[in-house]
C-alpha positions, -999 to 999 in steps of 0.1 A, spaced: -534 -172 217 -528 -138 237 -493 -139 253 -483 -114 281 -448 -104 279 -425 -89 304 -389 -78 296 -365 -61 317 -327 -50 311 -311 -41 339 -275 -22 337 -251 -16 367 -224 5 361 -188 7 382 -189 44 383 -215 74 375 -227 77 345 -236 115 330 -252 108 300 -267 78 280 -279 75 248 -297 45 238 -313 28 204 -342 2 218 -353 -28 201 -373 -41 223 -413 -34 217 -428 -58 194 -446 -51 155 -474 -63 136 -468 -85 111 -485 -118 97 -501 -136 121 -493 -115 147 -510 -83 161 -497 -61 191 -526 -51 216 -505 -30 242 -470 -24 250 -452 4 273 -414 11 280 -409 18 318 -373 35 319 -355 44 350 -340 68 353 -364 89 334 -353 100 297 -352 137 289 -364 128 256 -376 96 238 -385 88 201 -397 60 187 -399 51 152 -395 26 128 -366 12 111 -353 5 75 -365 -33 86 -399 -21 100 -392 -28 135 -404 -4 163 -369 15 169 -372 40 204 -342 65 211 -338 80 243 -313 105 261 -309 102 298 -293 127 311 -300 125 348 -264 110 366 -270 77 373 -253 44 387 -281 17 376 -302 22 346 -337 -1 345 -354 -4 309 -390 -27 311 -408 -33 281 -440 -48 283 -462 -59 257 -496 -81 255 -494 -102 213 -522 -122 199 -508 -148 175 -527 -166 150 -505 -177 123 -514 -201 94 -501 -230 89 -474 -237 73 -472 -248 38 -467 -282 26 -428 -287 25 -427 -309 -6 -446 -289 -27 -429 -261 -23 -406 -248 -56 -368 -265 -62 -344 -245 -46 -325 -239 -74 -355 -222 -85 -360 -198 -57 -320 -187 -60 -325 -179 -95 -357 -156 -85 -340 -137 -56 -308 -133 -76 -333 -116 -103 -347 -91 -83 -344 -55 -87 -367 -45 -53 -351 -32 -22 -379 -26 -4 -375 -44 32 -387 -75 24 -373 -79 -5 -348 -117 -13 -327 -94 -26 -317 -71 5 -307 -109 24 -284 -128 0 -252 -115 13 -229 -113 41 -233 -92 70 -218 -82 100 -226 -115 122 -227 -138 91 -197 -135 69 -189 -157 38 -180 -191 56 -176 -222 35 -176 -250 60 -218 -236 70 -221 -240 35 -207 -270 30 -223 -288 57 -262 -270 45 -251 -284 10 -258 -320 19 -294 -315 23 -298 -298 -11 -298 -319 -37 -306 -315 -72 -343 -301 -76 -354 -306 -42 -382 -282 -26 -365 -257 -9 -383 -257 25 -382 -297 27 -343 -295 23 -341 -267 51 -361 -283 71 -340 -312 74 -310 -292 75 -327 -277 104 -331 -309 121 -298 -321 116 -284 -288 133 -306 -298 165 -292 -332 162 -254 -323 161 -255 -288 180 -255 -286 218 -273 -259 232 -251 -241 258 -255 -208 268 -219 -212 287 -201 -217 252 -207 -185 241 -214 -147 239 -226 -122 221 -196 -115 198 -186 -151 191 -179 -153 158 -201 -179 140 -173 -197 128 -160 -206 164 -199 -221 175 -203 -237 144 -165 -258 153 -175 -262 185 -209 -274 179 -222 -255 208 -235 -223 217 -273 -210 219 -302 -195 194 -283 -170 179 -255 -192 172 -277 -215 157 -295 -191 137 -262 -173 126 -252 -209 112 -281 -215 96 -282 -188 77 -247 -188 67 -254 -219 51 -285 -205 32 -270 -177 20 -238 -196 5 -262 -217 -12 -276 -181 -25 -310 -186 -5 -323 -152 13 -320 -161 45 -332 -131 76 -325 -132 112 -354 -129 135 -354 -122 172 -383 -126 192 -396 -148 221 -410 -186 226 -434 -197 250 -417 -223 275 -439 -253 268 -449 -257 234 -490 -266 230 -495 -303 232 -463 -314 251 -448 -314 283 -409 -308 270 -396 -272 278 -385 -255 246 -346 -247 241 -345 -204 248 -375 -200 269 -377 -174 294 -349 -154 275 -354 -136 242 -349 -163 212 -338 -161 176 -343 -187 149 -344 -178 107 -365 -166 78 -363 -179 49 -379 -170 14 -393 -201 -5 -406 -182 -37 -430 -151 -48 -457 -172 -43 -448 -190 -6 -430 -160 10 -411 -162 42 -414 -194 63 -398 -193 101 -375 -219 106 -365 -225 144 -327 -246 148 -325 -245 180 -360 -265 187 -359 -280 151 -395 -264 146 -412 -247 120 -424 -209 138 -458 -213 145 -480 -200 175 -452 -203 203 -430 -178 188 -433 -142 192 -412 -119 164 -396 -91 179 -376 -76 152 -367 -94 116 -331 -79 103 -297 -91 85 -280 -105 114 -280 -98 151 -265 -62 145 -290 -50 128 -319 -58 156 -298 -57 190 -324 -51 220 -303 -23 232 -271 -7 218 -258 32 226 -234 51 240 -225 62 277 -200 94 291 -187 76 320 -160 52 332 -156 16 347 -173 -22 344 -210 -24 338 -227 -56 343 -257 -68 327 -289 -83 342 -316 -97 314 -352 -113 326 -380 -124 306 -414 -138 312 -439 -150 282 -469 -161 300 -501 -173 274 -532 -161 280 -567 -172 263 -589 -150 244 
């Protein structure tokens, strides 16, 4: 599947703004199952210079000075993905979870996808018992460590409500997850809180969904917006496996990564710094629109 993919960020600002620098997330990598054919940054007003390169994570990372005054400031990223993952492996047969804490606690690598490098708290997702505590129940003695997450990941769809008015950006996790609302990356905050306290490498991915999944007729939870669900390593010899909270769904062909990192702060679309004064509101669109080969 070929997937066309429109982004635009749109800033308006209360007063004139002199100069802005900006650190861009938002063009997408190749990775497995996954191989970018085009994609083009459309700024307004125009930068005086631009950079792009990649990050620690290996995500396409684009600087940019503006220096032209400016009021309203337009950033469109579009990009045309062909994704073609494999399927994912059998849950049960995949290695006791106790089994895959003991690898990634053993490793010495910290090279960007090591286990290692996600085991621990981060900005977004701090130690937080009660996420542990409720992904405990689903990990019992010797059970395969993507069976138990998957159901863990089912029973978050089942008791979280999906609300994008509940929350914002800089909710702490431990507010969404006692309110048992909130949107993907609440969900996928959560989630991996719960992982990591059970000392399973857990990663945050950001990305995009198509809005009707292949083979059903039920919108998808996060379509038409960017999305965010988990990574989680199941062993050396099963890797990283995309797990999706919000839709209860393992990530397959509807899911588009973006940028894999920590936590949300390590992979924010946009983040930078602006010399001027007042309010700035924030205007966000996204279309994903499939395409055959």
């Amino acid at each position: 599947m070929i997937y066309d993919i429109r982004h635009v960020t749109i800033y308006e600002y209360g007063s004139r703004v002199t100069l802005s620098y900006c650190a861009l997330r938002l063009l997408p990598r190749d990775g497995p199952g996954q191989k970018v054919l085009a994609s083009n940054l459309h700024i307004d007003p125009a930068p005086k210079e631009i950079d792009e390169r990649a990050c620690f994570f290996g995500n396409r990372l684009t600087s940019m000075t503006i220096e032209t005054p400016h009021r309203r400031l337009t950033v469109e990223a579009s990009s045309s993905v062909e994704v073609e993952r494999l399927a994912p492996p059998d849950a049960a047969a995949t290695r006791p979870w106790e089994e895959v804490r003991e690898t990634a606690y053993e490793s010495q690598s910290l090279a960007r996808q090591s286990p290692a490098l996600f085991l621990h708290p981060s900005r977004y997702v701090p130690r937080f018992p009660p996420a542990r505590e409720y992904a405990r129940a689903f990990f019992a003695p010797g059970r395969p460590v993507l069976e138990a997450a998957s159901d863990l990941m089912r029973h978050m769809r089942g008791d979280f409500v999906y609300d994008p008015t509940s929350t914002v950006v800089s909710t702490p996790l431990s507010q969404a997850f006692e309110q048992r609302s909130g949107v993907c990356q609440d969900f996928a905050h959560i989630m991996i809180a719960g992982l990591r306290g059970l000392g399973l490498p857990a990663a945050y991915v950001s990305g995009y969904i198509r809005t009707v999944p292949l083979g059903s007729a039920a919108d998808l939870q996060g379509a038409d917006a960017m999305h965010a669900w988990v990574s989680l390593w199941c062993g050396a010899d099963t890797g990283w496996i995309g797990l999706d909270p919000t839709n209860a769904l393992l990530v397959g062909n509807d899911h588009i990564v973006l940028a894999e990192g920590r936590d949300y702060a390590d992979i924010s679309p946009v983040a930078g710094i602006i010399s001027g004064a007042g309010e700035q509101d924030i205007e966000v669109k996204v279309d994903v629109v499939p395409r055959q080969r």
